[in-house]
N, C-alpha and C positions, 0 to 999 in steps of 0.2 A: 097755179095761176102764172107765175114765173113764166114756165116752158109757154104756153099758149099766147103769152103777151109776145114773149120772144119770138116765137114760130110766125106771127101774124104781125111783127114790127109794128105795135102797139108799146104805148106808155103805163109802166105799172106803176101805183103807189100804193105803199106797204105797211102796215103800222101791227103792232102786235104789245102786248103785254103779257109781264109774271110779277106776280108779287106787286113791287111796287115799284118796278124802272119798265120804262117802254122803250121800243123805237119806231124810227120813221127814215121810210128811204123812197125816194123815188129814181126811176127809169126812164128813157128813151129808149127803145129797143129800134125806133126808124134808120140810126145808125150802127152798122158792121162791129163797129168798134165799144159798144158799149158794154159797162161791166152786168153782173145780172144777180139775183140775189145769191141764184145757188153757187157762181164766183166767191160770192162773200161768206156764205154759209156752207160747205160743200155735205154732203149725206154723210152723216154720222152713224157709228156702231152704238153709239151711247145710246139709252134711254132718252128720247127728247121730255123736258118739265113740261108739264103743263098744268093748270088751273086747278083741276083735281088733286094731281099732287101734290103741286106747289105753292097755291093761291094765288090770289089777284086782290089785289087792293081796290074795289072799286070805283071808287074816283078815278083812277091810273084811266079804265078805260072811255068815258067819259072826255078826258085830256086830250087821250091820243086820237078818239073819231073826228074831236072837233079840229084837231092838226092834220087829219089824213084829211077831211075834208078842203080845209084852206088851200095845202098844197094843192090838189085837184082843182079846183079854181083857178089858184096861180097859174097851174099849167093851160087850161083852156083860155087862160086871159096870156100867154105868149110868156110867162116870165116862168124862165128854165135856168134861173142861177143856183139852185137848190138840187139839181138834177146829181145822181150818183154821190150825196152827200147825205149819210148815217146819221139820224140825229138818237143819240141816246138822253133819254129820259128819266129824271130820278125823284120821284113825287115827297120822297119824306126829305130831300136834301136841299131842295125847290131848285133845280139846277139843271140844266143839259150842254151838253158838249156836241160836235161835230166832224165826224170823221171823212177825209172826202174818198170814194173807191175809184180804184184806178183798174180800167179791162185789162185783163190777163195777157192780152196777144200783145 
């Protein structure tokens, strides 16, 4: 999804969970200079976790559709100050923080 948002200078918004912390990022890919997820995550040798292995705390993703949703609206309603900012999610700790990514070039 990444690659084809980027290739076609489209806007991705990203949300995923494990266990019970989520995240959420969103993109502009209409600008040169923007970061991209796989920037942030690059292809790993490791085993990636996932829900089979690891679990999912179901509420977690419930949280994060109704956040990926928002932001998606935000963005079609013009408001891009969230843009290329991580929001990590922690369901049992009730907490998230905000990391801003900055493009590699």
């Amino acid at each position: 999804m990444n690659a084809t948002c980027k290739q076609h200078q489209k806007q991705l918004v990203s949300a995923s969970a494990i266990q019970a912390s989520g995240q959420l990022i969103s993109f502009d890919f209409s600008t040169a200079d923007s970061p991209c997820y796989e920037c942030l995550f690059p292809d790993s040798v490791d085993a990636p976790q996932n829900c089979s292995t690891a679990g999912v705390f179901s509420p977690i993703l419930g949280v994060l559709g109704s956040l990926q949703a928002t932001e998606t609206l935000r963005l079609i309603l013009g408001e891009y100050n969230n843009l290329n900012q991580l929001m990590l999610f922690d369901a049992y700790g009730h907490g998230d923080s905000k990391i801003q990514i900055k493009s590699p070039l």
